[in-house]
N, C-alpha and C positions, 0 to 999 in steps of 0.2 A: 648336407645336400651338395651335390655335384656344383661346379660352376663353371658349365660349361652352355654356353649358346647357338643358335643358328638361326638366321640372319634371310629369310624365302621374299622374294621378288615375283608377284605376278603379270600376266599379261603386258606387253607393249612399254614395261618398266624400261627394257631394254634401252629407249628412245628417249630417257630422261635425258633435257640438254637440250635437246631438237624439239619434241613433241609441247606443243603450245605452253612456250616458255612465262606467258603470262598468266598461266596458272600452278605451273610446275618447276618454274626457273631455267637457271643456265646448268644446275649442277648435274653431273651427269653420275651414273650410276656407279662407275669405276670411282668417282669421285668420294660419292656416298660410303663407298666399302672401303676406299682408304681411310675414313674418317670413324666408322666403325670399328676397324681394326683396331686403331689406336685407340679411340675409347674403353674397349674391352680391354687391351692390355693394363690401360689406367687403372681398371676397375678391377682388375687380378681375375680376370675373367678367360673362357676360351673359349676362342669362334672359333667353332670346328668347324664351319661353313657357311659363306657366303653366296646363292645363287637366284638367278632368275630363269625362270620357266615362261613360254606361251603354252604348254599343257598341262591341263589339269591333273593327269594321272602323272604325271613327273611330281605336280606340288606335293600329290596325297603321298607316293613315296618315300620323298625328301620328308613330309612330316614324321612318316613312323622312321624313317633313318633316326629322325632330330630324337624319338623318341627310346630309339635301340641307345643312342649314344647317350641318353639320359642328360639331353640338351634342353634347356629353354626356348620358348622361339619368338622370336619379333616377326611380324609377318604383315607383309603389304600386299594385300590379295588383291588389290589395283577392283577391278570389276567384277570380279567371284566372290567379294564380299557381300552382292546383292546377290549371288546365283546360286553358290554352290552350296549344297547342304552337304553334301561329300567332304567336301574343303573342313566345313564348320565341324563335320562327323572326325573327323580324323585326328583335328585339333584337341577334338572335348576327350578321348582316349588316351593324349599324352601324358596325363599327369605330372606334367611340370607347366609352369607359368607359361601365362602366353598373353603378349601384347602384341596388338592390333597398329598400324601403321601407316599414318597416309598424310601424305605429304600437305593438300590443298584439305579445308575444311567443309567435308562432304556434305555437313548439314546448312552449310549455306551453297549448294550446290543444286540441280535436281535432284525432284523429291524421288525418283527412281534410285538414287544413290545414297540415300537416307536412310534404309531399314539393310543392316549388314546381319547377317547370319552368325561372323564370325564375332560380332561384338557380341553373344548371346554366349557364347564360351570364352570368350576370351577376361583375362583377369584387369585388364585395362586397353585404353586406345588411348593413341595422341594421334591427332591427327590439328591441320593449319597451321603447322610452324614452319612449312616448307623442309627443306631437307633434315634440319635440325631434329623432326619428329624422330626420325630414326636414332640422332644421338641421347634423347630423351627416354627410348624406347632403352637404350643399351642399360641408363643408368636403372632406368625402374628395375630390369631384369636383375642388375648388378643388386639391388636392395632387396628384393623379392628372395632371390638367393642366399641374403645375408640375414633373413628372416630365423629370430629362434623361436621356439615350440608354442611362446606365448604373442607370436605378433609382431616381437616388439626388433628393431634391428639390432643385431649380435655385438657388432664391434662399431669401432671410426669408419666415415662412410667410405 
């Protein structure tokens, strides 16, 4: 299987660093994707992209892109986790893994924020570790990928 990744930001992501740092931190988005990078190189992986969107028809795109490239996807749908079935539809077609992503832990949040669509296709979430979710997210994909036919991980992680 391919081992290659991509790395989708939704809505307002943009403003990680600024946007109500007591629930989102200081770390700021650029921050995030430098820390990604270097995990995936760790992890003999390739992020063939890292981006954030405020449009939804940019996200569903970037997915089948992720999907042409035969990438994985870690995906912080920010708010269209409760909205989009679109989002959720595009995802469940990829046929490669897909982890769910969010920084603050949504289910101690409003209950508005508590039924994700994309958790319902997605092959896991992390979410409440603050930025970290993301570096967790990298390694699940890295292991996910290193999956052989019976489940079980292939090689040293």
């Amino acid at each position: 299987m391919p081992r290659h990744i991509a790395i989708l930001n939704g809505p307002s992501l943009n403003y990680l660093g600024q946007r109500e740092p007591e629930v989102y931190g200081r770390t700021t988005l650029a921050d995030i994707e430098r820390m990604c990078r270097k995990r995936a190189e760790e992890r003999s992986l390739d992020l063939v992209f890292f981006r954030q969107t405020n449009h939804e028809g940019f996200m569903i795109d970037w997915i089948h892109e992720a999907r042409e490239a035969q990438a994985a996807v870690a995906i912080n749908p920010g708010s269209w986790a409760t909205t989009s079935i679109a989002i959720a539809d595009a995802l469940k077609i990829s046929n490669l893994p897909v982890i769910e992503v969010h920084i603050s832990n949504i289910h101690q949040r409003e209950s508005y924020r508590q039924n994700s669509f994309v958790s319902k296709v997605a092959k896991g979430v992390i979410a409440g570790v603050g930025f970290r979710s993301y570096l967790h997210a990298v390694d699940a994909l890295a292991d996910l990928l290193s999956l052989s036919d019976d489940g079980q991980l292939a090689g040293p992680r």
